[in-house]
C-alpha positions as CSV (number, residue, x, y, z in Angstrom):
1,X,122.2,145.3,89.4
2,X,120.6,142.7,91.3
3,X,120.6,141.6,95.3
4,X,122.7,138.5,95.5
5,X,120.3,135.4,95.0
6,X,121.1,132.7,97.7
7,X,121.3,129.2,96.0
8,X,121.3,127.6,100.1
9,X,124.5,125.7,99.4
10,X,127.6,126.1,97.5
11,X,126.1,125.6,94.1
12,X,127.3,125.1,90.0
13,X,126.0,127.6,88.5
14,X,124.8,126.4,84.8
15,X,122.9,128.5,82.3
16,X,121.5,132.4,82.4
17,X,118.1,133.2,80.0
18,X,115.5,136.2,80.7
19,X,112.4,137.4,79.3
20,X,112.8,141.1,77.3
21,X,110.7,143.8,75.7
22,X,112.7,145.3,73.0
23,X,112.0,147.0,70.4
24,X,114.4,147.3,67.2
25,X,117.6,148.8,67.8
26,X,117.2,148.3,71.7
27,X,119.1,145.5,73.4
28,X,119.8,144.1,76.8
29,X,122.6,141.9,77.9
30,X,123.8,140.2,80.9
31,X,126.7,139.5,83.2
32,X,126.9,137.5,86.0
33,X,129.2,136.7,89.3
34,X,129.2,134.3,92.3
35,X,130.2,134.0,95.8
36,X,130.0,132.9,99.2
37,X,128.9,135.7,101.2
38,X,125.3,137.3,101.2
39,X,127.1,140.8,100.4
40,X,129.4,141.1,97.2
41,X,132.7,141.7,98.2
42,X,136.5,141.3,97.4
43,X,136.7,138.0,97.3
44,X,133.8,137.3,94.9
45,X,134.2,136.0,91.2
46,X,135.0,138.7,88.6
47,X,132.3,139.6,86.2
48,X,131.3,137.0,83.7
49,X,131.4,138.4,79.8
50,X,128.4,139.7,78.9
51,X,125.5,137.3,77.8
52,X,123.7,138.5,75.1
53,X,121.4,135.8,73.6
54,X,118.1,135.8,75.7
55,X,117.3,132.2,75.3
56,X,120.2,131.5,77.2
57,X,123.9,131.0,77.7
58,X,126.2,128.9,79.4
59,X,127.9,130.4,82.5
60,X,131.6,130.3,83.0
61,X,131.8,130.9,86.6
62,X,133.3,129.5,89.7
63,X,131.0,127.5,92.4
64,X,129.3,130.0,94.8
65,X,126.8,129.7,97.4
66,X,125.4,133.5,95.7
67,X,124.9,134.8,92.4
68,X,124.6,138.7,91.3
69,X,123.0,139.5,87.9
70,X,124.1,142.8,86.4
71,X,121.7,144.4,82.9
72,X,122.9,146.9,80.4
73,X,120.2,148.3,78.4
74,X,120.7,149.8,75.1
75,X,117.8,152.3,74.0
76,X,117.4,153.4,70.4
77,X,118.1,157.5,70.2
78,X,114.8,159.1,71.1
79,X,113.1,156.0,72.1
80,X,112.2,154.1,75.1
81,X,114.2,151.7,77.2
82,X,113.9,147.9,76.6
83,X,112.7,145.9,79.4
84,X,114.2,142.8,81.0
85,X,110.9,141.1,82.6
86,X,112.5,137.9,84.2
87,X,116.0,136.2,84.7
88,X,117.0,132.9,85.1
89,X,119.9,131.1,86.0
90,X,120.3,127.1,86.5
91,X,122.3,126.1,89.2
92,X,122.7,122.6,91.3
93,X,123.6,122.7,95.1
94,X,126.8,120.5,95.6
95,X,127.6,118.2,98.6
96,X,123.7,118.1,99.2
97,X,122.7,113.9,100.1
98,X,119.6,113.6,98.5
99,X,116.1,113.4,101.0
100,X,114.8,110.4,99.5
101,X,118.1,108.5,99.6
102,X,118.1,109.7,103.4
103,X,114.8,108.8,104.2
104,X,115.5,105.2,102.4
105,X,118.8,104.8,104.5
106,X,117.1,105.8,107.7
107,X,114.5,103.0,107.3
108,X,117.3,100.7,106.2
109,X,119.4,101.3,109.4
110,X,116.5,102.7,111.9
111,X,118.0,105.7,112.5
112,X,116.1,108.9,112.3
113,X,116.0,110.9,108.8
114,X,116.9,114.4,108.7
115,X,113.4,115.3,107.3
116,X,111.5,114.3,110.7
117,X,108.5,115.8,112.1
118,X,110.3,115.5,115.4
119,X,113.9,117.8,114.0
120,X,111.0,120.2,112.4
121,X,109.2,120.7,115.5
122,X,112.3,121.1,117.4
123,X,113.6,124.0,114.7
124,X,110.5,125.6,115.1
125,X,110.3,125.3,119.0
126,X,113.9,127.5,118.4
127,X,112.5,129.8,116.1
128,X,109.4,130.6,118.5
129,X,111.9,130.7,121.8
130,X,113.9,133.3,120.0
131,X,110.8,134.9,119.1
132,X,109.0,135.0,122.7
133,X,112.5,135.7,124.4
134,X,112.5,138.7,122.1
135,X,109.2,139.6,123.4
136,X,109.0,139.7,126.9
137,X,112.9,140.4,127.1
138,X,113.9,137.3,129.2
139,X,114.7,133.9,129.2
140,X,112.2,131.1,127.7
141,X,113.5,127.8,128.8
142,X,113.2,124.9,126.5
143,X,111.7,122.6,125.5
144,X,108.9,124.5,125.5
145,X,105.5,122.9,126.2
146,X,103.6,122.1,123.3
147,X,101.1,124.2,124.6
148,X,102.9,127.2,124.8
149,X,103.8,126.8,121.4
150,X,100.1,126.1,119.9
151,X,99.6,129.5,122.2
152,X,102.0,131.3,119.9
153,X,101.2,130.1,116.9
154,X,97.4,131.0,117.5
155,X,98.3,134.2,118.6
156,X,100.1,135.3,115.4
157,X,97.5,133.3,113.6
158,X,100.0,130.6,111.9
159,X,97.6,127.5,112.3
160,X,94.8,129.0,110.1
161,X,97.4,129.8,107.6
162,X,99.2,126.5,107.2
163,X,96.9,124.2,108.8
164,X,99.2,121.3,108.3
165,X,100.9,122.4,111.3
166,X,98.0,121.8,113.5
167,X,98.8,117.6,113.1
168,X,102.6,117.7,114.2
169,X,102.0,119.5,117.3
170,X,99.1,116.9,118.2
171,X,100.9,114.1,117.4
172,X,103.8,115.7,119.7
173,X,101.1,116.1,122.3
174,X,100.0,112.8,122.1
175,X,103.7,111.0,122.9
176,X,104.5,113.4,125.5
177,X,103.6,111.1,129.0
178,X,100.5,111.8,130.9
């Protein structure tokens, strides 16, 4: 049985397919259920019937923010198991507005998009107060100062690994007034 995969968003879930080592007389087959808590409980979908074609099936399941794979492998008598290498299942988050549309309506109206360097920074200024609260067991005020953050982000060593970071907190640096 798998963890529950987190589509993000209350999602259709579409089609199931997976990538198998079998030999003849081995089989694998699949089931599948949804819901909309990170842990399967009570109140998620039943199991789906089982899928058995490899190249992929349909799914008759209700919408679901999660989905749980379960695999029943059938060995030959005195032989090895068959192996299930990869699974797959298409799904589509519902109720999402698309980014592009956004960003085209913000220019339209000149309000901010929800994709701005400015929200980013500010989710990340959260992320690294929780973080540094965490650490020295206290308070950490915000907003923090854009040095404090370029501090922390040097100290765990996050602007050699994604150097596109390094721009965003300059620019912020650069509109905050001298």
């Amino acid at each position: 049985m798998s963890k529950a995969f987190d589509g993000g968003f209350v999602s259709r879930w579409g089609r199931v397919w997976w990538h198998q080592k079998a030999q003849p007389g081995q089989s694998v087959r699949l089931k599948l259920r949804t819901g909309n808590s990170g842990e399967p409980d009570e109140l998620w979908s039943d199991w789906t019937s089982w899928c058995v074609d490899p190249a992929g099936q349909p799914l008759d399941v209700p919408m679901g923010r999660f989905a749980q794979f379960s695999a029943e492998l059938k060995t030959r008598p005195g032989g090895d198991s068959p192996r299930v290498l990869e699974v797959n299942v298409s799904y589509r988050q519902l109720n999402r507005k698309p980014a592009i549309q956004d960003l085209a309506d913000a220019l339209k109206t000149g309000r901010e998009p929800e994709l701005s360097a400015r929200k980013a920074l500010q989710a990340t200024e959260l992320i690294f107060a929780t973080y540094e609260s965490s650490r020295k067991r206290g308070r950490v005020d915000l907003p923090l100062e854009i040095e404090e953050i370029e501090s922390l982000m040097q100290e765990k060593g996050l602007l050699e690994q994604y150097p596109s970071l390094q721009p965003l907190i300059r620019h912020e640096d650069e509109r905050k007034p001298k």
